[in-house]
TINUGU-719753 format. One record per residue (C-alpha): z, y, x. Coordinates in Angstrom, 1 decimal, decimal comma. Last residue first. Example, Ala and Ser with C-alpha at 12.3 -4.5 7.8 and 13.67 -1.06 7.14 Angstrom:
TINUGU-719753
[rodren [7,1 -1,1 13,7]],
[rodren [7,8 -4,5 12,3]],
This chain:
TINUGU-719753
[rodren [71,8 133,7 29,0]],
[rodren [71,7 133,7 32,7]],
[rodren [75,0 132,0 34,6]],
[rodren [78,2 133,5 35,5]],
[rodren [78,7 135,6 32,6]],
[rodren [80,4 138,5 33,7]],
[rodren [79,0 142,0 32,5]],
[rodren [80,2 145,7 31,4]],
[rodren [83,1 145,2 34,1]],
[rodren [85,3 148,5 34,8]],
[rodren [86,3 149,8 37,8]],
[rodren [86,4 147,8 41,4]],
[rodren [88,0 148,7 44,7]],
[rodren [86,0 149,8 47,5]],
[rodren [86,4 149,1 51,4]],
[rodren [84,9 149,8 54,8]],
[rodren [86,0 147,9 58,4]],
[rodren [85,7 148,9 62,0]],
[rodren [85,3 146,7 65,0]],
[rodren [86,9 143,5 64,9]],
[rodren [86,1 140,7 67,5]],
[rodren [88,5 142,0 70,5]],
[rodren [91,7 143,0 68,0]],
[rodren [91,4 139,8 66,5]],
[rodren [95,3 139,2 65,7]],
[rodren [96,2 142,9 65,7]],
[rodren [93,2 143,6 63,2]],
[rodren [94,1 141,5 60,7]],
[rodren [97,8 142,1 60,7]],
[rodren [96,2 145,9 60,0]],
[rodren [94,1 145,1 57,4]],
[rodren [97,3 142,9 55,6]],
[rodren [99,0 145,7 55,9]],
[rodren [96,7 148,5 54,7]],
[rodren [96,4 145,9 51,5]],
[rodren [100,1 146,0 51,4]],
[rodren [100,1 149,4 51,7]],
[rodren [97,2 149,8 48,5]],
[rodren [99,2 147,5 46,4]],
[rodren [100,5 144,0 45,7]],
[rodren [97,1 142,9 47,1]],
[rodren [94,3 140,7 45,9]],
[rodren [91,6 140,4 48,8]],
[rodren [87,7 139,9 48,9]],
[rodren [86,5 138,9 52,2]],
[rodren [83,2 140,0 54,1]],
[rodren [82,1 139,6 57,5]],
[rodren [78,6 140,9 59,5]],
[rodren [77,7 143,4 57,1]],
[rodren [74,8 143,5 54,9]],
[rodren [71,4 141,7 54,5]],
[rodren [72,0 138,5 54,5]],
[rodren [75,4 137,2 53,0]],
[rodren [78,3 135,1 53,6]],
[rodren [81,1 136,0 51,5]],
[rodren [85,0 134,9 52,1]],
[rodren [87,0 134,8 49,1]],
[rodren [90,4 134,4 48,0]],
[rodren [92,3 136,5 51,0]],
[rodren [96,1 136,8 49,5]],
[rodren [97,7 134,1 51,1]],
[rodren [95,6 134,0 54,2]],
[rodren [94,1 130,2 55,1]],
[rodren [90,6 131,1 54,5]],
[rodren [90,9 134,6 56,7]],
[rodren [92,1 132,7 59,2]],
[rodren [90,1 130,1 59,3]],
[rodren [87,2 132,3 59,0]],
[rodren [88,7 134,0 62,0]],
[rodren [89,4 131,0 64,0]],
[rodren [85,7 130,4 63,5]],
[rodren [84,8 134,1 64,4]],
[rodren [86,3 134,3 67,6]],
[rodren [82,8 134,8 70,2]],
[rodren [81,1 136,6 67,4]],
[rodren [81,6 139,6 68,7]],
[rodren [82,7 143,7 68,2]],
[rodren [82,3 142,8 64,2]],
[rodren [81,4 144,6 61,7]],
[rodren [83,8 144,4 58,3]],
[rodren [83,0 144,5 54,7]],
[rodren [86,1 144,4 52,4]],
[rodren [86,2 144,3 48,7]],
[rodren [89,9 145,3 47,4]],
[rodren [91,1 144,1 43,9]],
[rodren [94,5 145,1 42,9]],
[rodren [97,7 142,9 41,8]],
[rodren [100,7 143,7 39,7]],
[rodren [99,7 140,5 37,1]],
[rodren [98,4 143,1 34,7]],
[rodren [96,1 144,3 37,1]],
[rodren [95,5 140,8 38,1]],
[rodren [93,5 140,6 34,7]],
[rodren [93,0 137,2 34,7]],
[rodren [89,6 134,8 33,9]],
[rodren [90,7 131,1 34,3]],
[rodren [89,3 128,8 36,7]],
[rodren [87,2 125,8 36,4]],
[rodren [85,5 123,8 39,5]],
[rodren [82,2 123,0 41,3]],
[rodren [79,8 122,9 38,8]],
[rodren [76,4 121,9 40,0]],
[rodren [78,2 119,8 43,0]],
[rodren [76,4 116,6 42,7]],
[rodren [79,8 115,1 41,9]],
[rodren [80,4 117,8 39,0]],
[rodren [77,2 117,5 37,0]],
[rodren [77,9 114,3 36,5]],
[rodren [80,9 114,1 35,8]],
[rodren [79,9 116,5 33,0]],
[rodren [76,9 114,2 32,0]],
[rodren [79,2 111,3 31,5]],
[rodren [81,6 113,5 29,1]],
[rodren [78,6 114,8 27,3]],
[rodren [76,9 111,1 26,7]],
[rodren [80,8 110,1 25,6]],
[rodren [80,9 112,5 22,7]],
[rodren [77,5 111,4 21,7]],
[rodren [74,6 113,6 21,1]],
[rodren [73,4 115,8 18,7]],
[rodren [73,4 118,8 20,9]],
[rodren [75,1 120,8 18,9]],
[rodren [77,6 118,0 17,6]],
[rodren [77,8 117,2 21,5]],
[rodren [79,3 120,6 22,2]],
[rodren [81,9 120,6 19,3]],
[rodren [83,0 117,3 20,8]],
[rodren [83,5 119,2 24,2]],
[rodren [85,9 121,0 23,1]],
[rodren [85,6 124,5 24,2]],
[rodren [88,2 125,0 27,4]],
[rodren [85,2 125,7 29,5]],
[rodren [84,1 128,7 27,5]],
[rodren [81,4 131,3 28,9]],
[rodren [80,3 128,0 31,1]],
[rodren [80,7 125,2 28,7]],
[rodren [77,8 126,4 26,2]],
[rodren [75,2 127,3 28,9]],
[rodren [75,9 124,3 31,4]],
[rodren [75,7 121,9 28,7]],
[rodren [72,2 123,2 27,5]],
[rodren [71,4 123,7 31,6]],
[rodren [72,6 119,4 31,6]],
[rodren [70,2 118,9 28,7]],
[rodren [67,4 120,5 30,3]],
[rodren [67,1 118,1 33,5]],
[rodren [68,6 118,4 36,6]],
[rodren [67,8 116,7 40,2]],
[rodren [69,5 119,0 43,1]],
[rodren [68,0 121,9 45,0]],
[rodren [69,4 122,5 48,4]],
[rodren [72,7 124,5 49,1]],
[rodren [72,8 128,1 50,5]],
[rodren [75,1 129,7 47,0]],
[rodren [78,4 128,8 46,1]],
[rodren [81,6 126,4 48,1]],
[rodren [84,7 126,1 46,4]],
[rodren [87,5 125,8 49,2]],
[rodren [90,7 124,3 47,8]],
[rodren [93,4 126,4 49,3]],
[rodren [96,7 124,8 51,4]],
[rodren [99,9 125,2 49,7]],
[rodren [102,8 126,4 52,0]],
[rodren [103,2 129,4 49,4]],
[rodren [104,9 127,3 46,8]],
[rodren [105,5 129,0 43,5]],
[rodren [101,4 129,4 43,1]],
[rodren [99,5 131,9 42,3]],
[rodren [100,1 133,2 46,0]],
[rodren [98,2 130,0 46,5]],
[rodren [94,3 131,4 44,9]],
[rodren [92,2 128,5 45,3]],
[rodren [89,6 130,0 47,6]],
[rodren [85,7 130,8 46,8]],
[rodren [83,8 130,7 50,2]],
[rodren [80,4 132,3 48,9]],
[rodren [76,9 131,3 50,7]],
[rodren [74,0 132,5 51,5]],
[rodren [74,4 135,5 48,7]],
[rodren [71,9 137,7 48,9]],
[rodren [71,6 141,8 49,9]],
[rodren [70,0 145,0 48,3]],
[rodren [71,6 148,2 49,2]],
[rodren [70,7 151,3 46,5]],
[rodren [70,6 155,1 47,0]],
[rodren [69,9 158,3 44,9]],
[rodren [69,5 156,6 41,7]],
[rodren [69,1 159,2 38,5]],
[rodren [65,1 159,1 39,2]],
[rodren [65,0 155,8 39,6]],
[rodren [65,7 154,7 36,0]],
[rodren [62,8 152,6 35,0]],
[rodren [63,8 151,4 38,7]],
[rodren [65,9 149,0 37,5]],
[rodren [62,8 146,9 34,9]],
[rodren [61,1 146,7 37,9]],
[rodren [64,0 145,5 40,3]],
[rodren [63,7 142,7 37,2]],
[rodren [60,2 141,9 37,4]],
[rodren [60,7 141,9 41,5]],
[rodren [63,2 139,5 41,8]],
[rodren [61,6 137,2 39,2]],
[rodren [58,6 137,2 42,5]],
[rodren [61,1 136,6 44,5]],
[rodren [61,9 133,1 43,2]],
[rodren [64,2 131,5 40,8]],
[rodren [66,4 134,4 39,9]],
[rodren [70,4 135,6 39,4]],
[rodren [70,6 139,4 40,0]],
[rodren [74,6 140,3 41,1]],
[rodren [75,7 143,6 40,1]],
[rodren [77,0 146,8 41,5]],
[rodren [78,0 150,5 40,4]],
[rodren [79,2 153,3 42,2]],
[rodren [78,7 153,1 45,6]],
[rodren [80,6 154,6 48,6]],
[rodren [84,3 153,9 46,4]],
[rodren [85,5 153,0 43,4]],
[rodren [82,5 150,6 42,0]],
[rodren [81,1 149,6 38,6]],
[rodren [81,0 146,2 37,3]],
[rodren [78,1 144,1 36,6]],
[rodren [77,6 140,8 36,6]],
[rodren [75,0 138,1 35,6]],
[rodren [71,7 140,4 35,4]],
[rodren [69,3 138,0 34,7]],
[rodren [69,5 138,2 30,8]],
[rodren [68,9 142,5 31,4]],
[rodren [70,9 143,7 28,3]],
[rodren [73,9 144,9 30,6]],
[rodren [71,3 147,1 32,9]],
[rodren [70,4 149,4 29,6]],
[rodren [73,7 149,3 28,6]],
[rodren [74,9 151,0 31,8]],
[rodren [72,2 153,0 32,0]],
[rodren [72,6 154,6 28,6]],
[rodren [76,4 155,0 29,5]],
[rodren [76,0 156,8 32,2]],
[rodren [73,0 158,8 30,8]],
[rodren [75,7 160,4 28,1]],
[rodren [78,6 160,3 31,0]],
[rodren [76,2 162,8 32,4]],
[rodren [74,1 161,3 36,1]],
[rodren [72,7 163,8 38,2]],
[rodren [72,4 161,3 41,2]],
[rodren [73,8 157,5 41,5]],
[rodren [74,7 154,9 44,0]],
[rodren [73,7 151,3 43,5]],
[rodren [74,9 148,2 45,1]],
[rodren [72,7 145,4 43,9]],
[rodren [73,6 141,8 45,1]],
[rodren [70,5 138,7 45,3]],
[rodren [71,9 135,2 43,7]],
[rodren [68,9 132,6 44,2]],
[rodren [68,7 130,0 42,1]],
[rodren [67,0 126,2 42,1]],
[rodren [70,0 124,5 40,3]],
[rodren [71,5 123,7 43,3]],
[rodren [71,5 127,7 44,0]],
[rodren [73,1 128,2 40,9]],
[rodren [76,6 126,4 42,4]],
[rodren [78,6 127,1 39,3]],
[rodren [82,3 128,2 39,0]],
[rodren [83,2 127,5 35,1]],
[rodren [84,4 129,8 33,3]],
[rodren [87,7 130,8 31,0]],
[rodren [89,2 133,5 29,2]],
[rodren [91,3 137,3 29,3]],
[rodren [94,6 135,4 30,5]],
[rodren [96,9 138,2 31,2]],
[rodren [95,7 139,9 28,1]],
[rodren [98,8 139,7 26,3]],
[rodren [97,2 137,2 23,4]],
[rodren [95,6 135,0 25,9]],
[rodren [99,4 134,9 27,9]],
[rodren [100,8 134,1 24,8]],
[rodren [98,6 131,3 23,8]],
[rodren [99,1 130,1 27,0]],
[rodren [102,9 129,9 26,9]],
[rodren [102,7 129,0 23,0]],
[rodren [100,7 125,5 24,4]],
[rodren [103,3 124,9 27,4]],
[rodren [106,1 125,2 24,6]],
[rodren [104,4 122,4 22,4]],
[rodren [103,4 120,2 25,2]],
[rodren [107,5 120,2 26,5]],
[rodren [108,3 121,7 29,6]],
[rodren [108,7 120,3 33,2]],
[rodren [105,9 122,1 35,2]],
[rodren [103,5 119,3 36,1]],
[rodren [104,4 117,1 33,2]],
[rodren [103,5 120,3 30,7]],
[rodren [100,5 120,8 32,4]],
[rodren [99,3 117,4 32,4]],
[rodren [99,2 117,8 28,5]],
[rodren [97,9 120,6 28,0]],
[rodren [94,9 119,0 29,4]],
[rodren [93,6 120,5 32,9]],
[rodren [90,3 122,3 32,0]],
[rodren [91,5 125,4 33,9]],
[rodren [91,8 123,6 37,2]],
[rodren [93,2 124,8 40,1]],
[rodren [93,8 128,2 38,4]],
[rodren [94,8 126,8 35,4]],
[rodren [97,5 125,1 37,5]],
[rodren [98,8 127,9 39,0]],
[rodren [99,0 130,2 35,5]],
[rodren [101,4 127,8 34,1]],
[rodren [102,9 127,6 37,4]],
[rodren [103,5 131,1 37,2]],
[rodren [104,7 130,9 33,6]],
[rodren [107,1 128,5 34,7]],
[rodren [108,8 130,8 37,0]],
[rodren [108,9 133,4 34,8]],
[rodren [106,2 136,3 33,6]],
[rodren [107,3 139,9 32,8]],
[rodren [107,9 140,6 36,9]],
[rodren [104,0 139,9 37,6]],
């Protein structure tokens, strides 16, 4: 993060609170002119820093379940690697899919309507079952997504809390899943090129955006960065606990931490997990460590991986 200013931290800050903010609110928000603000991002696009743009969406109000793969593999040549790997990427309800430094070495998130769709897809998986020597299955119920503060130039600023996964059903027709599908990859598209498709009025989109924001379908707008780039890696943690006797004060905690963004309820796995950005792997040891001093009578052990390459990230089924 050294190559970037002060105002190209803020820059960065207010996409992250909002990355459908106009250019113009940025440039009143960090003092600069519309024009400089605009080459700022076009810059950062161009570098890499800012690799694009999605919108955060609830899929369980949209009738969705989100059910995690970890998979570890057996006798696997970069040639079958690679064939699996393309293989899983081409599966619509496979959202994301990364691989994994660490116990596993590959995980994705399966996005379904019922079990049943579970099933078809685990189906289509185990096509390769002979090259996967292990596999943990667990769903979301729910993810605590975190404004990310260090972002931001002043670190007294408290974290929005997006909320994902666990929540009832909500009313929705097709045209709001067509507006879904074309602002999701994209949520800086205009959203007059998304009415033209959809041969309806500007103002019909605009109204069916609020929409879909008050009942909580999309929840926010963040920009895609590669925190490498920003001097930052990715550590997944998954922590069993001695008790629950502490563990509001330690969701607090955790939601409150400067460089803890996510806290993620699920069934089927460990008792607490967070998702951390650190400086490096001592600061992550660090941060571990101030953890464990402070709840030293909840906290039991802890296990973490680091992430390699994405294949997939769309956020929503194709």
């Amino acid at each position: 993060m050294d190559k970037l200013n002060l105002k190209d931290k803020k820059i960065l800050y207010e996409l992250e609170k909002n990355a459908r903010v106009t250019i113009s609110d940025i440039a009143k928000k960090v003092g600069l002119s519309k024009q400089l603000v605009s080459y700022k991002i076009k810059r950062l696009e161009e570098e890499k820093i800012i690799e694009g743009y999605h919108a955060i969406i609830d899929t369980s109000k949209l009738g969705y379940t989100t059910y995690r793969i970890y998979l570890k593999f057996q006798h696997l040549t970069t040639q079958k690697k690679d064939e699996i790997f393309d293989y899983l990427t081409a599966i619509n309800e496979i959202t994301i899919l990364l691989t994994i430094d660490g116990r596993w070495d590959a995980g994705f998130a399966i996005m379904v309507k019922g079990i049943y769709e579970f099933y078809d897809v685990w189906d289509k998986i185990m096509a390769y079952k002979e090259f996967i020597d292990s596999h943990h299955i667990s769903i979301y119920a729910p993810i605590y997504h975190f404004t990310r503060t260090f972002l931001s130039p002043k670190r007294d600023e408290i974290p929005k809390t997006l909320i994902l996964g666990g929540n009832e059903k909500v009313k929705f027709d097709t045209l709001d899943i067509q507006i879904i599908k074309e602002l999701a990859p994209n949520i800086r598209k205009p959203l007059i090129e998304i009415a033209s498709k959809l041969q309806k009025s500007l103002q019909f989109v605009i109204n069916r955006l609020k929409t879909l924001e008050k009942k909580g379908i999309i929840q926010g707008y963040r920009p895609i960065l590669n925190w490498h780039l920003l001097g930052y890696d990715y550590y997944k943690v998954d922590i069993t606990l001695r008790s629950y006797k502490n563990y509001k004060e330690l969701f607090e905690y955790c939601k409150n931490h400067l460089y803890i963004f996510q806290i993620d309820k699920t069934i089927g796995t460990t008792d607490f997990e967070i998702e951390i950005y650190a400086r490096s792997k001592e600061h992550f040891k660090e941060t571990m460590q101030e953890l464990q001093d402070k709840f030293n009578t909840s906290l039991k052990n802890y296990t973490y991986f680091t992430l390699g390459k994405t294949y997939k990230e769309t956020f929503f089924p194709a």
